[in-house]
N, C-alpha and C positions, 0 to 999 in steps of 0.2 A: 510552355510551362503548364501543367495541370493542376488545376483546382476542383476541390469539390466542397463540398457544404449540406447538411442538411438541416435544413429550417422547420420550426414550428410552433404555432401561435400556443399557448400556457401561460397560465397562471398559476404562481408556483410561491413560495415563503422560506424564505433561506436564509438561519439565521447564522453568523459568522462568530465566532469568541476563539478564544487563547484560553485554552483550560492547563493552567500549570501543573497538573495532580500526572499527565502524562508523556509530558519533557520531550518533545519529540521533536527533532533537527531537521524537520521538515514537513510537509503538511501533512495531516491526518483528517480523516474523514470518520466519522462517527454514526452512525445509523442506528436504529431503535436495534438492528439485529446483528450487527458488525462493526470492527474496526477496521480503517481502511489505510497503509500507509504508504504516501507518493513521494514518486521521486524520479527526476529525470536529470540524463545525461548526456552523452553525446553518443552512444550509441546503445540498442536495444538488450544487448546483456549487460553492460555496465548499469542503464537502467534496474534491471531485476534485482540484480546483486545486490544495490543500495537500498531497494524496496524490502529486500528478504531480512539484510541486514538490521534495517531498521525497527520492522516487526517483531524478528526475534529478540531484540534489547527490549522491546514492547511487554513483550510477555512473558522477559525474563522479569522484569521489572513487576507488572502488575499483579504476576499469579508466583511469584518468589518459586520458579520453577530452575532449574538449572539452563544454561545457553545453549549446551547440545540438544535439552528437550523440548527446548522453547522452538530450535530451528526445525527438532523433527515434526512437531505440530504444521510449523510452516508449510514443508514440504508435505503432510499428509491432509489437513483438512485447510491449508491456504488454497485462496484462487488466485490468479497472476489474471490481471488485465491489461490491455494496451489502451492506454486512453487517447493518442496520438503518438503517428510520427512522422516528423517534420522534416524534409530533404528539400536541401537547398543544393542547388546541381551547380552552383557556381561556387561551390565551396567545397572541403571537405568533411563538415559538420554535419550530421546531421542530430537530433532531436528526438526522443525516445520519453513521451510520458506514461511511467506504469503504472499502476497499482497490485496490491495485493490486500484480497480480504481474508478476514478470519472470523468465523462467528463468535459471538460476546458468550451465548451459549457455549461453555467447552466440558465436557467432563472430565478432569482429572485425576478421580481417584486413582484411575493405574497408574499414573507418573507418579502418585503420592504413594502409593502402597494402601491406601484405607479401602 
């Protein structure tokens, strides 16, 4: 079996809350510059699908954009991360945590028309 690890001594502040204003069915990550939303499954594209998915309700919801343009923002200014993945060889499961960011910065006037 293979393991790996990377360690490192830090001191870091990490504050954790439930903000209800953005309803998200699964964890969300918030950065001064992005929103970040996770999600894992059992394998690495079912992972993304639920990550893109979730974004795009994200931004249909917060910027009252329509769900086709909320996904094509995804797919043009989203970044897709692998945060792990987890294979277990005595199994068939394996574990896929992704993310996808978008910047908080977005300009939308050309989706809006103004």
């Amino acid at each position: 079996m293979y393991e790996e690890g990377g360690e490192c001594a830090a001191d870091i502040t990490v504050t954790i809350s439930i903000d209800r204003k953005y309803n998200c069915p699964r964890p969300l990550v918030e950065t001064k510059d992005s929103l970040i939303c996770l999600a894992g499954r059992g394998n690495l594209f079912d992972s993304i699908k639920l990550a893109v998915q979730d974004m795009t309700s994200l931004l249909f919801r917060l910027y009252g954009i329509t769900e086709k343009d909320a996904y094509v923002l995804c797919t043009t200014v989203g970044s897709i991360r692998i945060g792990a993945c987890v294979c277990n060889r005595e199994s068939t499961e394996n574990r896929c945590l992704v993310g996808i960011s978008v910047p908080k910065s977005l300009n939308l006037s050309y989706i809006r028309g103004s």
